[in-house]
C-alpha positions as CSV (number, residue, x, y, z in Angstrom):
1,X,-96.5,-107.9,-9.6
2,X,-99.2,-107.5,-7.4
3,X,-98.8,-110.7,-6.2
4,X,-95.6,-110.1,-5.0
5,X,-96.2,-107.1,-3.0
6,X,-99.5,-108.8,-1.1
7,X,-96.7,-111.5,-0.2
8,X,-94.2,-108.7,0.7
9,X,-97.0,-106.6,3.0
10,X,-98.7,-110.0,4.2
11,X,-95.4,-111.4,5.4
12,X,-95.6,-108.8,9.0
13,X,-98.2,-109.3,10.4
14,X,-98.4,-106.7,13.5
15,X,-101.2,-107.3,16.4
16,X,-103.4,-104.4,17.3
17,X,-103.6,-102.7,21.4
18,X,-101.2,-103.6,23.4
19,X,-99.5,-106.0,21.8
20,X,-99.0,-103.2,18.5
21,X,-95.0,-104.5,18.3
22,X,-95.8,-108.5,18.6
23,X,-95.3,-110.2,15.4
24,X,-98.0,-112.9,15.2
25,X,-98.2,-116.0,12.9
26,X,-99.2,-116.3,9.8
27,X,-102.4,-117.6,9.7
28,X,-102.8,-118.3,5.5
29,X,-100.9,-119.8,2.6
30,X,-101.1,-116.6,1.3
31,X,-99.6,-114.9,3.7
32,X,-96.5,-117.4,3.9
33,X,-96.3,-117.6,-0.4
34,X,-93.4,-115.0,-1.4
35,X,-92.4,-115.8,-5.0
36,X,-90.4,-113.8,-7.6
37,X,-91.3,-116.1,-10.5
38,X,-93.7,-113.1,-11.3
39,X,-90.5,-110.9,-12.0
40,X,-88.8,-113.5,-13.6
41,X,-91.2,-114.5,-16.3
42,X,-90.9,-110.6,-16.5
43,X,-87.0,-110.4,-17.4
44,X,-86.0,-114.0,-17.8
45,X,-86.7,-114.0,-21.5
46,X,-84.8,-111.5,-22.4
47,X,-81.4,-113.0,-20.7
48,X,-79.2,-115.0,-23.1
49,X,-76.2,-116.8,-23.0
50,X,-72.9,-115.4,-25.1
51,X,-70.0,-117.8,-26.2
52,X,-67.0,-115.8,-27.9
53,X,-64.3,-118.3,-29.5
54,X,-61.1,-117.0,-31.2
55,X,-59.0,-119.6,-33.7
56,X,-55.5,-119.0,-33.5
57,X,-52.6,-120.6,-35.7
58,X,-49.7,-121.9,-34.2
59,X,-46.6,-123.7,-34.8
60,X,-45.3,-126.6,-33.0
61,X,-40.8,-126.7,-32.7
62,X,-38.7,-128.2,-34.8
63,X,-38.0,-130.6,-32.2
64,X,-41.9,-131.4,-31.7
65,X,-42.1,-131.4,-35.4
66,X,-39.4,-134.5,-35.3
67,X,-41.6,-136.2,-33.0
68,X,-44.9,-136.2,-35.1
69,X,-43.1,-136.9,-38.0
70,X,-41.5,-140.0,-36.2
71,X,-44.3,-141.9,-34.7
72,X,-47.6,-140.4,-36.1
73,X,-46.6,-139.9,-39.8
74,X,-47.6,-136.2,-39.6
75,X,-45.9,-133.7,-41.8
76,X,-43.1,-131.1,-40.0
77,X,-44.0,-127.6,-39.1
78,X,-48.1,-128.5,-39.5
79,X,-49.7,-125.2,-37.8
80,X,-52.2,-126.0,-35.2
81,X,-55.5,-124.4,-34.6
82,X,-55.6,-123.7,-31.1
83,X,-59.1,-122.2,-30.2
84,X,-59.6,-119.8,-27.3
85,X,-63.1,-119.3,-25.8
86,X,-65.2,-117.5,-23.6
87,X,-68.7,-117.7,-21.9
88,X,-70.8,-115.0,-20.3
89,X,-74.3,-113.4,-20.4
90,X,-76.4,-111.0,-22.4
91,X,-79.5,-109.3,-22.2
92,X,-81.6,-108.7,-25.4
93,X,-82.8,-104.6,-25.1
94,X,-84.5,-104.0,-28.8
95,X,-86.5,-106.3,-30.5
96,X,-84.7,-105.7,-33.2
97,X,-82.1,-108.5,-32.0
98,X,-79.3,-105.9,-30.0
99,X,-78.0,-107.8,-27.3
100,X,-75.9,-105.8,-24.3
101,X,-73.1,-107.6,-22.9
102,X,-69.6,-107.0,-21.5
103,X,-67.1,-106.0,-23.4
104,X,-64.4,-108.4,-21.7
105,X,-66.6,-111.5,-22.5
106,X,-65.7,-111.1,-26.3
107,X,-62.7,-109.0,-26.2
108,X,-60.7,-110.6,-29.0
109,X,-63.1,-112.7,-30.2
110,X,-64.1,-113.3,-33.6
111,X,-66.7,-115.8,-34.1
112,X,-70.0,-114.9,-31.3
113,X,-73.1,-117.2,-31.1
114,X,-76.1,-116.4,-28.7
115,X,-78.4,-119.2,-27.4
116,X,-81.9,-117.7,-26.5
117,X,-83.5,-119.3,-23.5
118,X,-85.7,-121.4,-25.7
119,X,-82.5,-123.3,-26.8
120,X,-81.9,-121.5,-30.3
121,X,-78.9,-120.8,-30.9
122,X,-77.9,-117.5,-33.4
123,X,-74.9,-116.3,-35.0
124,X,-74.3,-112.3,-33.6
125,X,-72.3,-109.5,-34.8
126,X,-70.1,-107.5,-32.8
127,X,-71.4,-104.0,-33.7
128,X,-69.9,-101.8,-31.1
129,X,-67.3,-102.2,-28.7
130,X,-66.4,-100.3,-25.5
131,X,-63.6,-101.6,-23.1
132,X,-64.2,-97.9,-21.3
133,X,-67.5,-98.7,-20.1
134,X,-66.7,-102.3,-20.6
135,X,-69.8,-102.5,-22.6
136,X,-70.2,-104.5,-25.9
137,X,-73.2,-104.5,-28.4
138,X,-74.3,-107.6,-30.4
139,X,-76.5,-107.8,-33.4
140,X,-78.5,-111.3,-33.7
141,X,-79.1,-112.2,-37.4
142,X,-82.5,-112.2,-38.0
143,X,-85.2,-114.1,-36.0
144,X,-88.2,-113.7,-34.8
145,X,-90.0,-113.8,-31.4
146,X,-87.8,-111.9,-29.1
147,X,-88.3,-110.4,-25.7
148,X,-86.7,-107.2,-24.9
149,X,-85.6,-105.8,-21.3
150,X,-87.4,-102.4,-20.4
151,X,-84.4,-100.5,-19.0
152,X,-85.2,-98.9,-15.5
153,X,-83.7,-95.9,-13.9
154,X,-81.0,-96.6,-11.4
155,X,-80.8,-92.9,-10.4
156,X,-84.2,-93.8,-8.4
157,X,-82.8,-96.7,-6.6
158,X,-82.0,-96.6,-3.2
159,X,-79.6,-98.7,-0.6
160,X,-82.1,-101.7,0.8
161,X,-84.1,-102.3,-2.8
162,X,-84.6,-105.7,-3.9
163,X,-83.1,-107.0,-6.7
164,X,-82.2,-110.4,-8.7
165,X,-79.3,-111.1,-10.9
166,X,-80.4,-113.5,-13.8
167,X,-77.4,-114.8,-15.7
168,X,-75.4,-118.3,-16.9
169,X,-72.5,-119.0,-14.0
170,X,-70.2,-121.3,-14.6
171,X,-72.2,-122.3,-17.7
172,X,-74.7,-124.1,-15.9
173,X,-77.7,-122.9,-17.5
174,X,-79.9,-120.0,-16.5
175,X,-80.1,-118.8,-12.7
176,X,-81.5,-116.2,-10.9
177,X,-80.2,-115.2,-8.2
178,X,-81.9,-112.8,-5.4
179,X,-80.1,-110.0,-2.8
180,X,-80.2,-106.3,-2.8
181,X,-79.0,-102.9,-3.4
182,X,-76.4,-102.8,-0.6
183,X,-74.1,-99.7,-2.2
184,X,-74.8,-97.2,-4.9
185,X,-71.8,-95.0,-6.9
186,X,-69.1,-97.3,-6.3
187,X,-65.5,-96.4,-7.9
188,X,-62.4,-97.4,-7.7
189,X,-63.2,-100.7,-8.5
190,X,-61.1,-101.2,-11.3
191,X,-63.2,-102.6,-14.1
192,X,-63.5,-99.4,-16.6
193,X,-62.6,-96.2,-16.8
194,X,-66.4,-95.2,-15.8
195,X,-65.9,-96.6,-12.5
196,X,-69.4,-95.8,-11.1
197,X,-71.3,-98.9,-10.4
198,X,-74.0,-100.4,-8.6
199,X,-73.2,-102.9,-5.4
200,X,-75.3,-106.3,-4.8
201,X,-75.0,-108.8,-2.7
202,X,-77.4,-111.2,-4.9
203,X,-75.1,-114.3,-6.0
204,X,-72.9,-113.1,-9.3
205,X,-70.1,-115.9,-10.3
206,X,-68.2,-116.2,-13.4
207,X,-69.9,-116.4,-16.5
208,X,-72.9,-114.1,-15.3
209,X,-70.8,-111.5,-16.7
210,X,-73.0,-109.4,-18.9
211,X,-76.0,-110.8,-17.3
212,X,-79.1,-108.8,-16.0
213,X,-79.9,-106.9,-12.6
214,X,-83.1,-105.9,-12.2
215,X,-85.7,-104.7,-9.9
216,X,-89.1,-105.6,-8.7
217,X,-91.0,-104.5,-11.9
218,X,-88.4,-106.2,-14.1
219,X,-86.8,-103.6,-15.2
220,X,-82.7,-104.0,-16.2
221,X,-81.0,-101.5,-13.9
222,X,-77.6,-102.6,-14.9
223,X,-75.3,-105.0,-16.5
224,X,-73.9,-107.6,-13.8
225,X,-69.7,-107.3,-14.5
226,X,-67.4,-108.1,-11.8
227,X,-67.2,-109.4,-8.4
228,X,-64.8,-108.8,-4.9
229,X,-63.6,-112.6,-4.1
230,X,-60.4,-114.0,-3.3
231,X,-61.5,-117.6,-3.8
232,X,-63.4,-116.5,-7.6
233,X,-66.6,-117.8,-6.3
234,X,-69.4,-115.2,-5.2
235,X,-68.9,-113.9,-1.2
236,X,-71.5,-111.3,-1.7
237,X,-70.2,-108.2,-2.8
238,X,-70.9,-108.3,-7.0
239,X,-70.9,-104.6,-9.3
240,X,-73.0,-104.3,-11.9
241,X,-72.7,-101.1,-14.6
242,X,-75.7,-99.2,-14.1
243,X,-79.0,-98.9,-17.0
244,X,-78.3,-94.8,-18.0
245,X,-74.6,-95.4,-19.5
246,X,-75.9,-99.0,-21.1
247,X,-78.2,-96.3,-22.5
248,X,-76.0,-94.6,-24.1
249,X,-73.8,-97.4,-25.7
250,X,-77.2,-98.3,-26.8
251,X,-78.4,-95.7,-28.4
252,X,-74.7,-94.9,-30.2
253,X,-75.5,-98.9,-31.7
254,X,-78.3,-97.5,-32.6
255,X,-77.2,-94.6,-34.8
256,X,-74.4,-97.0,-36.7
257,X,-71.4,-95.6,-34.8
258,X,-68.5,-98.4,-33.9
259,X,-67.6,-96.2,-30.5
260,X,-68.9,-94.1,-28.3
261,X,-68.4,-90.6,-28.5
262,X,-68.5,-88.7,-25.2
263,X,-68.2,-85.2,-24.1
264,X,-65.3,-82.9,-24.0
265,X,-64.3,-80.9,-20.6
266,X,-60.6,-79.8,-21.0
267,X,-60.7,-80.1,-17.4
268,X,-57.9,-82.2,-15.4
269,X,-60.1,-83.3,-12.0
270,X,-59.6,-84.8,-8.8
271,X,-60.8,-86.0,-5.5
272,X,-61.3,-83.5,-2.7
273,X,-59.5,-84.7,0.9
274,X,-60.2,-83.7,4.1
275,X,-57.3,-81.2,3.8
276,X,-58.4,-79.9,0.8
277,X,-62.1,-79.5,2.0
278,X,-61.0,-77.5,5.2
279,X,-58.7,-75.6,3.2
280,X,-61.3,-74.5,1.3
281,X,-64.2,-74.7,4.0
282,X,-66.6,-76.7,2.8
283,X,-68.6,-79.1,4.8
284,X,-67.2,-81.9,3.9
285,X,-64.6,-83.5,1.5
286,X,-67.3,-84.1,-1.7
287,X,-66.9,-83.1,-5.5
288,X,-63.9,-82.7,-8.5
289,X,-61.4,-80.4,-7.5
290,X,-60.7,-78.3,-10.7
291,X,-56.7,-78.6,-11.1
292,X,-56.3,-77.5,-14.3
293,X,-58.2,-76.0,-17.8
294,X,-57.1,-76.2,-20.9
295,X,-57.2,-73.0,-23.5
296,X,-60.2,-73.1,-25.6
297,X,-62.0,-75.9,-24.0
298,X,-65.8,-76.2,-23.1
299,X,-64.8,-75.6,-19.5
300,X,-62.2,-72.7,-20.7
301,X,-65.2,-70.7,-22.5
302,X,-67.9,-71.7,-20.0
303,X,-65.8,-69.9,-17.0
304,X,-64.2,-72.7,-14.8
305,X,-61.2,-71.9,-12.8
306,X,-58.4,-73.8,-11.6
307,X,-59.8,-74.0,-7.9
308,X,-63.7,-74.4,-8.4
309,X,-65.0,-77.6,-6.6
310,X,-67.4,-79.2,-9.1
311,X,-70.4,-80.2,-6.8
312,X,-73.4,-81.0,-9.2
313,X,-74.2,-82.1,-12.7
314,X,-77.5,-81.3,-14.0
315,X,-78.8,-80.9,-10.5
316,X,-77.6,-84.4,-9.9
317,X,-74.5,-85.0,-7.1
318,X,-70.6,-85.2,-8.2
319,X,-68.9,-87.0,-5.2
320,X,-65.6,-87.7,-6.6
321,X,-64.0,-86.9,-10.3
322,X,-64.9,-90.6,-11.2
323,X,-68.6,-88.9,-10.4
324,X,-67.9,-86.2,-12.2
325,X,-67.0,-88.0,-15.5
326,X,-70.0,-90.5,-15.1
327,X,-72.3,-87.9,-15.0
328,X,-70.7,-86.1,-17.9
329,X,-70.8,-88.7,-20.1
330,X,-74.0,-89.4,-19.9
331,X,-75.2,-86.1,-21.7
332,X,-73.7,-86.7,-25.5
333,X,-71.8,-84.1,-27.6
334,X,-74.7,-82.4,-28.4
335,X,-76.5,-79.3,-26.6
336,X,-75.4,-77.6,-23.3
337,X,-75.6,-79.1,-19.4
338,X,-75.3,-76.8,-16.3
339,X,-72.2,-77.4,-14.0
340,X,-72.8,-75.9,-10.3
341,X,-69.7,-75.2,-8.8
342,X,-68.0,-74.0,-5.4
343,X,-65.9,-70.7,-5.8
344,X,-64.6,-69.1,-2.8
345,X,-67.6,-70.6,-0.7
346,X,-70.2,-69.4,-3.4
347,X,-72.1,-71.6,-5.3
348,X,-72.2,-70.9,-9.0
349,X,-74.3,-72.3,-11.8
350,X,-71.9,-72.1,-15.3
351,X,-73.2,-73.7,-18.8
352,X,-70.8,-76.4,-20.3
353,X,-71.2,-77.1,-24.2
354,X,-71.1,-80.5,-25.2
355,X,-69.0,-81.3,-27.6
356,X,-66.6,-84.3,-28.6
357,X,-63.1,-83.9,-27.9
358,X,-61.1,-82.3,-30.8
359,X,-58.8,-84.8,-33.2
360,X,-56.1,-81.7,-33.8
361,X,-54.0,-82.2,-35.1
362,X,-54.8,-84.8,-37.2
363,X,-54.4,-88.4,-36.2
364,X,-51.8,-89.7,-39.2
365,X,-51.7,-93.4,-37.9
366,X,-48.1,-94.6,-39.0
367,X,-46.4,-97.8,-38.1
368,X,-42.6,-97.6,-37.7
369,X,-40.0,-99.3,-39.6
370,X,-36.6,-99.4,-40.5
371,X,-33.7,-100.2,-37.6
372,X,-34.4,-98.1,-34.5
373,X,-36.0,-99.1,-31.3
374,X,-39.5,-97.8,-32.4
375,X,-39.4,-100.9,-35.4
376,X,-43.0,-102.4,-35.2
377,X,-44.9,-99.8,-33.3
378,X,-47.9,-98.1,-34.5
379,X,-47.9,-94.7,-33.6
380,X,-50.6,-91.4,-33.5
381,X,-50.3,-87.3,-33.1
382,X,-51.2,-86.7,-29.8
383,X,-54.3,-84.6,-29.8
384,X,-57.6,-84.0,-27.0
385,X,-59.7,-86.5,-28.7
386,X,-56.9,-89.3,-28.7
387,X,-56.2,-88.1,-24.8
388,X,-59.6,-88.9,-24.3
389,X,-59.7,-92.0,-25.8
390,X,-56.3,-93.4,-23.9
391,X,-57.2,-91.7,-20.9
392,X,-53.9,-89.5,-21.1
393,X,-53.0,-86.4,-19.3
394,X,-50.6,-85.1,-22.4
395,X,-51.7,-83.6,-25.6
396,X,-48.6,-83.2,-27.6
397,X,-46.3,-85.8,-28.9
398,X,-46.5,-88.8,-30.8
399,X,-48.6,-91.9,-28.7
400,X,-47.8,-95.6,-29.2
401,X,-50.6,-97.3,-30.2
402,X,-50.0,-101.0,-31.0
403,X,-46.7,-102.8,-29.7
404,X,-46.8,-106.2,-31.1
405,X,-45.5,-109.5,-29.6
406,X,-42.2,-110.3,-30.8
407,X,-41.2,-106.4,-32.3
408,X,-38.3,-104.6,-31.8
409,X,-40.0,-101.7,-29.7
410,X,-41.2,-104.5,-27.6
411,X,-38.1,-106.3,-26.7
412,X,-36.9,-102.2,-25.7
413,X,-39.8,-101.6,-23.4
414,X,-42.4,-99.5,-25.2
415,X,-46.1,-100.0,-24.4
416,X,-49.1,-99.1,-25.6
417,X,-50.3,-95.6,-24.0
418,X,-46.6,-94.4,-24.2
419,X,-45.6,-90.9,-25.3
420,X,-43.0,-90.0,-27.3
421,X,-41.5,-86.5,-26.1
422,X,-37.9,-86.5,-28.0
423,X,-35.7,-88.4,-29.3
424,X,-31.6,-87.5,-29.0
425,X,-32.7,-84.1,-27.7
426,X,-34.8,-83.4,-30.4
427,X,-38.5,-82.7,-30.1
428,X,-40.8,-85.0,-31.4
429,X,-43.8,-83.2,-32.8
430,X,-45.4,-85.8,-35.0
431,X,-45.3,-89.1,-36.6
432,X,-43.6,-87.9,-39.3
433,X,-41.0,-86.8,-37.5
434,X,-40.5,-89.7,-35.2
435,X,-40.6,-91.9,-38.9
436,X,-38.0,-89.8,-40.1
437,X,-35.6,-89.5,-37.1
438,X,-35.6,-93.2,-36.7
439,X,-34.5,-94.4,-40.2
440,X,-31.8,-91.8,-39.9
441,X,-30.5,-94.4,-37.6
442,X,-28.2,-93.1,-34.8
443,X,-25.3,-95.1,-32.6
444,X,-27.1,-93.7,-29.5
445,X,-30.4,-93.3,-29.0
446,X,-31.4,-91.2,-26.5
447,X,-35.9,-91.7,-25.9
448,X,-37.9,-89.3,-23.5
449,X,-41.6,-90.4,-23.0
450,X,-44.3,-89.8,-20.6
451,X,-46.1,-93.2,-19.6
452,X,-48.2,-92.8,-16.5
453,X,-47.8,-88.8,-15.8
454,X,-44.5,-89.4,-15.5
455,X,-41.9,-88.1,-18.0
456,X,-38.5,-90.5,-17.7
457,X,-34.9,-90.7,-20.5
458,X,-33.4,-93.8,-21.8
459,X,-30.5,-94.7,-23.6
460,X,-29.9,-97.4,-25.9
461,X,-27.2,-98.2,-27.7
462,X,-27.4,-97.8,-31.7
């Protein structure tokens, strides 16, 4: 490392007297030599390469049956394996063999292999997946000479740093890639529900997915994930999933859990306008509007009001809700976390418990039959913790779960996230219910959900 920054200092070379602002020339090799091979024999070693591959059985036509049969002796309706990959990148953070990578590089997938940068290639185990954070966990079977990533702290980066994305674009083999820090706390960008991400402009193209970004003391400060391009090729602005929440997913790997419990609020939030800033007089539009608290919440028993501007968490800065619920998260259910909030122009310091979100009622998981237009969808009670986990704004009701391909309560419309309110004017107030009332049967069905916030009716014929 310290060659790097006598190449960095040595690189300005600034005459003394009068001409203090002249840049002169060089005048050694060292002072011309600016390398990062020092960081990435650092980090390098710990970057792998993740192939997902899913097998799927299909069925060729009757027609296309004919026509094998015919001319290449092959037997009607054969299935045919027809095998779906993917490629991306992963970085290796525990000796131990855990391997961080994106969740939508083996979404789906059943079969994972890992090839290590000396060319070994090694089964892996999917032990945790999290399309919220778009954050997946591998486990390599067991082997033996593995370098793990130090994780850094993003929280102490700063717009201008240097950084380098190391990763496997376009599966051409390992590359580094060098830019810098050129945005920090970046939502709305789409790729998780934690949109809170850190902006480079160092080279990221597909298949670096899942791939390292890390800073001049080789340190990972977050998981390379998407990029802005119309084209699909890099054009400079890349996000990568900062080191604290790939910190947490870690450590719930760690402790054996499948997912990734986070912290109840029982707080709705949102952005704070112009409008709503001088309306309130603040200095500018910053922070999570509180819009609404639920009854016997954390945030109903530590004091917040319908009204407070959320402005820091744990003495650290809440921009926007998307802030807010970055921040949040990263505390675990465990323990307590001060909240400073705006009231009425006052600041105020309350104490939040942390807590997962509540599974009540129970979940009763039920997948509907019979003749009605639910047939084939897998349904759950509404309840906080399954609002949490769906990102929903409703906590009563029956939610749709599963829809599969080719099901009656596909063909009529239903979609996963859906909530079912009533059904022919009747509340719906569990699954049981919702099971019952639909092998009753009915000539007219008559279906109130919620999808989106918004609650529409339907009617179907029976």
């Amino acid at each position: 490392m310290r060659r790097v920054a006598l190449a960095l200092a040595s690189l300005l070379v600034v005459a003394s007297g009068a001409d203090a602002q002249t840049r002169t020339a060089p005048s050694s090799q060292a002072q011309v030599q600016l390398s990062f091979s020092p960081v990435v024999k650092i980090a390098a070693p710990a970057v792998v390469n993740v192939y997902g591959a899913r097998v799927e059985r299909t069925r060729r036509s009757a027609g296309m049956d004919e026509f094998f049969r015919r001319f290449f002796g092959d037997a009607p309706s054969t299935p045919r394996d027809r095998v779906q990959r993917s490629l991306g990148s992963g970085v290796i953070v525990d000796p131990s063999g855990l391997v961080v990578t994106n969740h939508h590089v083996i979404a789906e997938m059943t079969e994972v292999k890992v090839a290590l940068p000396d060319n070994r290639e090694i089964e892996a185990e999917i032990v945790l997946r999290d399309p919220r954070t778009d954050l997946a966990v591998l486990k390599l079977k067991p082997t033996q000479g593995l370098r793990a990533l130090e994780l850094g702290d993003d929280d102490a980066l700063e717009v201008g740093d240097l950084v380098l994305a190391i990763g496997n674009p376009f599966g051409v083999g390992r590359t580094v890639t060098q830019g810098i820090v050129s945005g920090l706390a970046r939502t709305n960008v789409g790729v998780s529900d934690y949109g809170y991400f850190i902006q480079t402009d160092a080279a990221i193209n597909p298949g670096n997915s899942g791939g390292a970004l890390v800073d001049m003391r080789g340190r990972l400060i977050g998981i390379n994930s998407a990029i802005f391009s119309a084209s699909g090729g890099s054009v400079g602005i890349g996000f990568a999933i900062p080191a604290s929440m790939v910190k947490v997913v870690v450590e719930s790997a760690k402790a054996g859990s499948k997912t990734v419990r986070r912290p109840y609020l029982g707080a709705a939030l949102q952005g704070v306008t112009q409008e709503i800033a001088d309306s309130l007089s603040l200095d500018r539009p910053a922070g999570a509007l509180v819009s609404s608290v639920r009854e016997h919440s954390p945030a109903d028993a530590a004091g917040l009001k319908r009204g407070d501007v959320v402005l820091e968490v744990d003495g650290k800065p809440v921009e926007d809700a998307d802030g807010f619920g970055w921040r949040f998260a990263l505390h675990g259910t465990s323990g307590e976390v001060p909240v400073t909030v705006n009231r009425g122009g006052a600041r105020r310091v309350l104490t939040v418990k942390l807590q997962p979100a509540p599974e009540n009622p129970p979940r009763d998981l039920l997948k509907i039959g019979g003749r009605s237009p639910f047939a084939g969808a897998t349904v759950v009670n509404a309840s906080p913790a399954v609002a949490e986990e769906l990102q929903l704004s409703v906590t009563e009701g029956v939610v749709v779960t599963e829809v599969p391909e080719g099901s009656v309560a596909a063909s009529v419309g239903l979609q996963k996230g859906d909530i079912l309110l009533a059904l022919n004017g009747e509340k719906i107030a569990s699954t049981r219910e919702l099971d019952r009332m639909a092998r009753n049967g009915a000539p007219v069905w008559r279906i109130t959900i919620s999808r989106g916030g918004q609650v529409m009716t339907t009617v179907l014929g029976g």
